[in-house]
C-alpha positions in Angstrom: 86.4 88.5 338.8 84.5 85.3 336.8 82.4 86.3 334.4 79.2 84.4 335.9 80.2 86.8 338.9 80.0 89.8 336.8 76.7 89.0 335.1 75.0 88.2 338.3 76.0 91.4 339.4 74.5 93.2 336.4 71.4 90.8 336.7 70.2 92.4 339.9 67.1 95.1 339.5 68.8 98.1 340.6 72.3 97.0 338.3 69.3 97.0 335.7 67.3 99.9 336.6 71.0 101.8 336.2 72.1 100.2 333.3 69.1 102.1 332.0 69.8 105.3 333.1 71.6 108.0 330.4 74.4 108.9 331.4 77.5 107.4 333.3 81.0 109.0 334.3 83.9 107.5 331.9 86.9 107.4 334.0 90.4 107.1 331.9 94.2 108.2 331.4 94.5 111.0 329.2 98.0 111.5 327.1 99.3 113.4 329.7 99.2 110.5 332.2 96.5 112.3 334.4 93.2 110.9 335.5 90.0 111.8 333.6 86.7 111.4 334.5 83.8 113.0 331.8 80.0 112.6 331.9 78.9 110.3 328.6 76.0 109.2 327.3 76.3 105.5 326.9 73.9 102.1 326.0 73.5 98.7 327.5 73.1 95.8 325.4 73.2 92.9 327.2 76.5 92.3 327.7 78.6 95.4 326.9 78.7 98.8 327.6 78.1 101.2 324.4 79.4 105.2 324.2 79.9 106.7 320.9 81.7 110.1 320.0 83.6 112.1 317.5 86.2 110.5 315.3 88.7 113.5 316.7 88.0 113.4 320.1 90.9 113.4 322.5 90.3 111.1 324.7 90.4 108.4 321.6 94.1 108.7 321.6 94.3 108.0 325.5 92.3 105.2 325.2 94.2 103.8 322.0 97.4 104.0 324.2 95.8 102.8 327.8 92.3 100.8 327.2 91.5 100.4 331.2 88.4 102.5 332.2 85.9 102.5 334.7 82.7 103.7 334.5 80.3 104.9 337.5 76.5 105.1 337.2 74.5 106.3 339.9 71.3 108.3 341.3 71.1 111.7 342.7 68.7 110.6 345.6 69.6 109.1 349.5 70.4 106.1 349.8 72.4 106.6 346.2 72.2 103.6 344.0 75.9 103.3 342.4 76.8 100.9 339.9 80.6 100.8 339.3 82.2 98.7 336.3 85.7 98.4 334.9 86.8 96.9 331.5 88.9 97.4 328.4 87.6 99.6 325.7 87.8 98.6 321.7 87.3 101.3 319.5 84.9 100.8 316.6 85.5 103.6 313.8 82.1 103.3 312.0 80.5 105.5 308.7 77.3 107.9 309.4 76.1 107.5 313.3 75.3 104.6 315.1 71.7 103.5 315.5 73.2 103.3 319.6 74.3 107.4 319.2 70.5 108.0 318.5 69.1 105.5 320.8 71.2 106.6 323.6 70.2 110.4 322.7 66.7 109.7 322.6 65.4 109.5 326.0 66.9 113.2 327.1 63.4 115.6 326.8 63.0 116.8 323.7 59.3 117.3 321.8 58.9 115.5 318.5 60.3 118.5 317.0 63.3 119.3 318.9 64.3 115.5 318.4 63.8 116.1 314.1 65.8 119.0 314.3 68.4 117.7 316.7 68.6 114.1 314.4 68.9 116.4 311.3 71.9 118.8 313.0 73.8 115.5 314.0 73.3 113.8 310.1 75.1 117.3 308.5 77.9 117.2 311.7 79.4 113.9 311.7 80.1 111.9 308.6 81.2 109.2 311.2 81.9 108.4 314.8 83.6 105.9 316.7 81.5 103.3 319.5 84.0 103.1 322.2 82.8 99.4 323.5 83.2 98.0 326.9 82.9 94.3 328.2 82.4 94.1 331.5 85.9 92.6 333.1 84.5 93.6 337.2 81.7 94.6 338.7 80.2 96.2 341.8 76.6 97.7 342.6 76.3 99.7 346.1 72.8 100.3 347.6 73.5 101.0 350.8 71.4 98.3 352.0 72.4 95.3 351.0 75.8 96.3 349.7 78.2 98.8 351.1 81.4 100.6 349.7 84.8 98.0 350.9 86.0 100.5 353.8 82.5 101.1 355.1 82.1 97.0 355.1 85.5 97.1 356.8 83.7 100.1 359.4 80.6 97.9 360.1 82.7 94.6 360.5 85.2 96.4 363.7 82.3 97.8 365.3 80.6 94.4 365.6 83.7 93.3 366.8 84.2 95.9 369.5 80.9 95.2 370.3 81.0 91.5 370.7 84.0 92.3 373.1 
């Protein structure tokens, strides 16, 4: 996929409206050469994907070895709005916590208070963390009106053509 293809892709409102969101799945190979998928927090900037995490976190190890991911983000309500992306991650080993950790962090419901207590817990816990950082190398956004998942494209195409027959 081009990269002018890509970043049409993540130019459309809804890629947008998702690339807002909190959370997305973080699909990977773990050591043991099994699929993982885990729920991340993560920030857009523009052009690349941003999670952070612990400096001893397993799945740092996996991804040193095997770099592919793919990432999912998507809505809870019908039609669902999913936003699928795959890329190489670089690892970014970086002192005290990334301003992206606590901007990431900061839309989750908290009261002024909560979030003081929650920055101050995070400060004493990690004397560093690493931003695992993902450019963009494919994209695809399914609304399920405009744009459809490959086999159900494939579904809608053969029933045209049975019906044109």
């Amino acid at each position: 996929m081009q990269p002018n293809e890509i970043a049409e892709i993540l130019d459309r409102p809804i890629s947008r409206e998702l690339l807002s969101r909190d959370l997305t799945r973080l699909a990977y190979v773990a050591k043991d050469g099994t699929p993982r998928s885990i729920p991340i927090a993560f920030t857009w900037n523009g052009s690349e994907i941003i999670l952070c995490t612990t400096k001893n976190a397993p799945k740092l190890h996996a991804l040193r070895r095997n770099p592919a991911v793919a990432l999912t983000i998507d809505t809870e309500s019908h039609p669902p709005k999913i936003l699928l992306i795959r890329g190489q991650a670089e690892l970014d080993v970086v002192d005290g916590i990334p301003d992206e950790y606590l901007r990431m962090n900061g839309s989750y419901e908290m009261t002024p208070e909560q979030r003081i207590a929650w920055e101050a817990e995070v400060r004493s816990l990690y004397d560093g963390m690493v931003r695992i950082v993902v450019t963009p190398t494919w994209a695809k956004l399914i609304d399920f009106e405009t744009t459809l998942p490959s086999a159900v494209e494939e579904l809608v195409r053969r029933r045209a053509e049975r019906e044109d027959s």
